[in-house]
C-alpha positions in Angstrom: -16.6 94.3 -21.4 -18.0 92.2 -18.5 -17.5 88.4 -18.7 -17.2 84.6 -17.4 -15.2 82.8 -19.5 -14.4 79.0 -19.3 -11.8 76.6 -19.9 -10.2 73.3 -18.8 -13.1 71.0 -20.4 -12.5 67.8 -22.6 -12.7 64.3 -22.6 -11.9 62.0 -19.9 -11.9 58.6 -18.9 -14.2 57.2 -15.9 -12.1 57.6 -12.6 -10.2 60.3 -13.9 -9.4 64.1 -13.2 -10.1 67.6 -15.2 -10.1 71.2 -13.8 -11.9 73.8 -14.5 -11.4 78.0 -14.7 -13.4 80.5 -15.3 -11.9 84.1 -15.5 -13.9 87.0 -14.8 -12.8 89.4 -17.1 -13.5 92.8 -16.8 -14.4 92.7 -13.0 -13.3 95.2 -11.0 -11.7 94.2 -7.2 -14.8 95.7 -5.6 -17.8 93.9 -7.5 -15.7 90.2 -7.8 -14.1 89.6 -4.2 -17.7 89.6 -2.1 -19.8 88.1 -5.0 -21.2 84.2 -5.1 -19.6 82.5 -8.0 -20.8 79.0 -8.9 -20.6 75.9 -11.1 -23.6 74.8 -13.3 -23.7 71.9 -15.4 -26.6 70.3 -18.1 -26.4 67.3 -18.9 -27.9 65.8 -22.1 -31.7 65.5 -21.5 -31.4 67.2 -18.3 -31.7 70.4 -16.4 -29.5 72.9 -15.6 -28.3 72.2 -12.2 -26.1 73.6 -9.7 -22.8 71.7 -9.2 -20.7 74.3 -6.3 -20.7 77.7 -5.4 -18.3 79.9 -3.1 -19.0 83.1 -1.5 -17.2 86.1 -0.8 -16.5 84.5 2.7 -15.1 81.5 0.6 -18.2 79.5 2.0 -18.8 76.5 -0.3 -21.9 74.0 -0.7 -22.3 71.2 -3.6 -24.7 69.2 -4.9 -25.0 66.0 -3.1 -23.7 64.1 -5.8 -20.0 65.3 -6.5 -19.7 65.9 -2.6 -16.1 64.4 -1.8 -15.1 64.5 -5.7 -15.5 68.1 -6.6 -13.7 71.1 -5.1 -14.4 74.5 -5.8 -12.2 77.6 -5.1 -11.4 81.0 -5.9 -8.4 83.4 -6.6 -9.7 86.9 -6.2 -6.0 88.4 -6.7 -6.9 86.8 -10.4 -10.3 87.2 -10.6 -10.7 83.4 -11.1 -12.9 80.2 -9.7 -11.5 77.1 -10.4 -13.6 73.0 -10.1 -11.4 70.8 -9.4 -13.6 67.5 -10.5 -11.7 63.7 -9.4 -13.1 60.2 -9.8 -15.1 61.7 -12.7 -18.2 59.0 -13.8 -20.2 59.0 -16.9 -23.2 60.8 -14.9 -21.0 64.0 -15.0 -20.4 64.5 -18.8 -22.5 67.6 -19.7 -21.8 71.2 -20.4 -20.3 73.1 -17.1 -21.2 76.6 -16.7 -19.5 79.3 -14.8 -22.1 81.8 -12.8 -21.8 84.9 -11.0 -24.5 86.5 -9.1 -22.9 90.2 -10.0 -24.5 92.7 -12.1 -27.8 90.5 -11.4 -26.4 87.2 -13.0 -24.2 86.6 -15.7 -23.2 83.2 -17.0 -20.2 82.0 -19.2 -20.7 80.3 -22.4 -20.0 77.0 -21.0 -17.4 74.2 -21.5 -18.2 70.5 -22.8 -16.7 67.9 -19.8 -17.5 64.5 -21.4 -16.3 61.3 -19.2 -16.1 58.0 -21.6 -16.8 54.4 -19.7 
């Protein structure tokens, strides 16, 4: 069976640190290494939007407003993308999302990152 699956949210204080993984289980070598994987998030009220993504090239882009706080990688010997999210503010709590564009899209179930003030 084909999935993303998340873990590494919780609750954290302002100015603080989580990481996230996301393990794509079930991929084989050929159809994880050269596909995008990315980072979603929705926040309460708000649209999904995307957070980071990485290429097979290990290109990355981010949304303008973790740029310098987030850092998104991969392991492709583990099939796994990792967020590593500093300096966390209240404006990031929502539900994070892992993404890969193989097999035409599939998404995790997501994982709750709440940052308390």
């Amino acid at each position: 069976q084909v999935q993303l699956v998340e873990s590494g949210g919780g609750l954290v204080q302002a100015e603080g640190s989580l990481r996230l993984s996301c393990k794509a289980s079930g991929f084989i070598t050929s159809v994880f290494n050269p596909a995008t994987m990315a980072w979603y998030r929705q926040g309460p009220g708000k649209q999904r939007e995307l957070v980071a993504s990485i290429d097979g090239s290990r290109r990355t882009n981010y949304v303008d407003s973790v740029k310098g706080r987030f850092t998104i990688s991969r392991d492709n010997a583990r099939k796994t993308i990792s967020l590593q999210m500093n300096n966390l503010q209240s404006d990031d709590t929502a539900v994070y999302y892992c993404y890969s564009d193989a097999r035409n899209g599939l998404w995790g179930q997501g994982t709750q990152v709440t940052v308390s003030s």
